[in-house]
Each structure stands twice: as C-alpha cells, then as structure tokens.
Phi, psi and omega in degrees: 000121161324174064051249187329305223280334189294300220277109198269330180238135179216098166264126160232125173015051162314114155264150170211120171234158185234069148182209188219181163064195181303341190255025202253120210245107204255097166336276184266141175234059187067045177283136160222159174197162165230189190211142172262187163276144157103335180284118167273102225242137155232146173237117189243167187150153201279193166319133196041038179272346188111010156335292160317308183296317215264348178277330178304325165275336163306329214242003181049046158279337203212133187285141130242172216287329160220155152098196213233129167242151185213112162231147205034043180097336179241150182278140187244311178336136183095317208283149171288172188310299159324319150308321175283344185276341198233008127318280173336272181331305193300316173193055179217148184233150167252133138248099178282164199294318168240149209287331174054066199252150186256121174312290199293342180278165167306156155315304161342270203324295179318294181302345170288332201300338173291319185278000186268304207284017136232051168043056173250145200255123209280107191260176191288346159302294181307313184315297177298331134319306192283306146339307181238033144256352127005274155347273186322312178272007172117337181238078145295338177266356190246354181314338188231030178269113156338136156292353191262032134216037186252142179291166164002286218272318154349254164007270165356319208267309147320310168269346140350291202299310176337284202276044171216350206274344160260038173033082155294149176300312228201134148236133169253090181282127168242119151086049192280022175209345140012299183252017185252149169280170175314312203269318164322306177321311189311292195328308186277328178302318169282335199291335174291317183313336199293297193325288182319308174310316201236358165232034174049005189288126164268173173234169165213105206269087163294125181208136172283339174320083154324328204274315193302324192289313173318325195235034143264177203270331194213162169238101162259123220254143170268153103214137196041066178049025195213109165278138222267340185208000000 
C-alpha cells in the first residue's frame, strides 16, 4: 500500500472567499493538509481563523473557492450534489459541538439515522453495528432511552456511535467537547482515541481545548486563514 492509499483526506490550496467586488471577504488562503488512516489530528486557532469554514469544506458541507480536495481517494470537487451526499454517507462521519440528536427518537434510533439518510435499507447488520457501539460508548442500558432523557454527555457519547455507524474513512468534530464538563470531556475524548484505534478512522478535530489538542498524534494551526503547522 502507497503513501496515497493511506491518505482519507488530501486538501490543495483551498481557498474560500465569500461575497464579491469590494465586499469580498478572503476566508481561506491556500490551506492544504493530509490526514492518513487511523491519524487523530487536532485543529486550533483563535475565533475567526477559518476553521470552521475549512472542516465545512473537508465534509463537502460547503464548495470552496479554489483549489483540489481527494477524500478516501476519490476528487469531489465538480461532483454535483447527489454525488457529494453519497461522499458523505460513504465515507465521512460528523460530530458536533451539539450532539442534534432527534429529542423523540431513541438513542438506537439516532444512530441508525446517516443509514435512513442514505436509502440504505436498515438490515440486522447495520442494527447490530449500532448495538454495538452503543455498547462500545457505554450506553448498552439506554439503547431504547428517548434522547430527551439522556444527559450531556449521554447525547454526546450517541453521536460519537452516530458518526461511526456506516463505518467512515474520516470524522470530522468540530468543538465535540464544548459543550461538555471536564469529565464528560475527558470521557468522549478518550472514547474517541479508543474508536480511531480500533476502527482505523481517522479524525479531525477543531478545538479551542489546548489539554484536548496536546493528546492529539498531530496539531495543525489556522491563523488568518492560512495554516501555520
């Protein structure tokens, strides 16, 4: 296996720029980065460095303005909309700074939902996958708990299993502990490294968290829209 074959994310001199003319707002500056399989990455910078913006164009949330992205190998630029959505499904997983958890569904039920949403038919594999990251993050006793009686961390700890459950190349977290106490944090952060370990996934993490970036494999710095390490 190559170099390349390793490599779930390859970004070249991604630009974002946002209005036009005089009101044209330059984001992104020729960010390029790679991620291998299996690497647990973290991305810092203060508030309005482009973070946000540049994990939105790694996940094919958001076109940028210039330049060449390859996840898991295949170039997504160009592709239309139907296609980058089944980019996604395939191989990209999200976890966010709030967990967006459907209140009325089960904990079961949230995880299963990347597989309703790519018209995939939920067969007792994929059932039995969710199970057992379920399992895996802790809540084997709450798989049929409404989220809307599940804790913080709880939640959290569900959209982990969420963005794993059609087993992606890549997660991208943005802020996945934010919204957490210390211990919670401590709790998803190891629970992530475990996962990355034991399903080869890589992550990519943005975080204001210093003890969270430090007890990553790599650090990569935004500032003004250009990364600095």
């Amino acid at each position: 296996m190559t170099a390349q074959d390793t490599q779930v994310l390859v970004a070249t001199d991604i630009i974002k720029t946002f209005g036009e003319g005089d009101n044209a707002t330059q984001v992104l500056r020729g960010v390029s980065a790679t991620i291998a399989r299996g690497e647990f990455v973290a991305l810092v910078g203060p508030s309005g460095s482009g973070k946000s913006t540049f994990l939105s164009i790694v996940g094919t949330l958001l076109k940028p303005s210039g330049g060449a992205l390859r996840i898991a190998g295949e170039d997504v630029l160009g592709l239309h909309e139907r296609a980058l959505s089944e980019v996604r499904n395939r191989h990209i997983g999200f976890v966010f700074q709030f967990h967006h958890l459907l209140e009325d569904f089960t904990a079961i039920e949230n995880v299963l939902m990347p597989v309703f949403g790519a018209h995939t038919r939920v067969t007792g594999g994929f059932i039995e996958r969710a199970h057992d990251l379920l399992e895996r993050v802790g809540l084997a006793d709450r798989v049929s708990f409404r989220a809307s009686k599940l804790s913080g961390g709880q939640k959290q700890r569900v959209a982990v299993a969420r963005a794993l459950v059609m087993k992606p190349e890549l997660v991208l977290a943005d802020e996945p502990t934010g919204n957490l106490d210390r211990k919670s944090s401590d709790e998803v952060l190891r629970l992530l490294r475990e996962l990355s370990r034991d399903e080869g996934t890589a992550f990519f993490i943005s975080t204001h968290d210093p003890s969270i970036a430090q007890r990553c494999d790599r650090i990569l710095t935004m500032v003004d829209g250009r990364l600095t390490g």
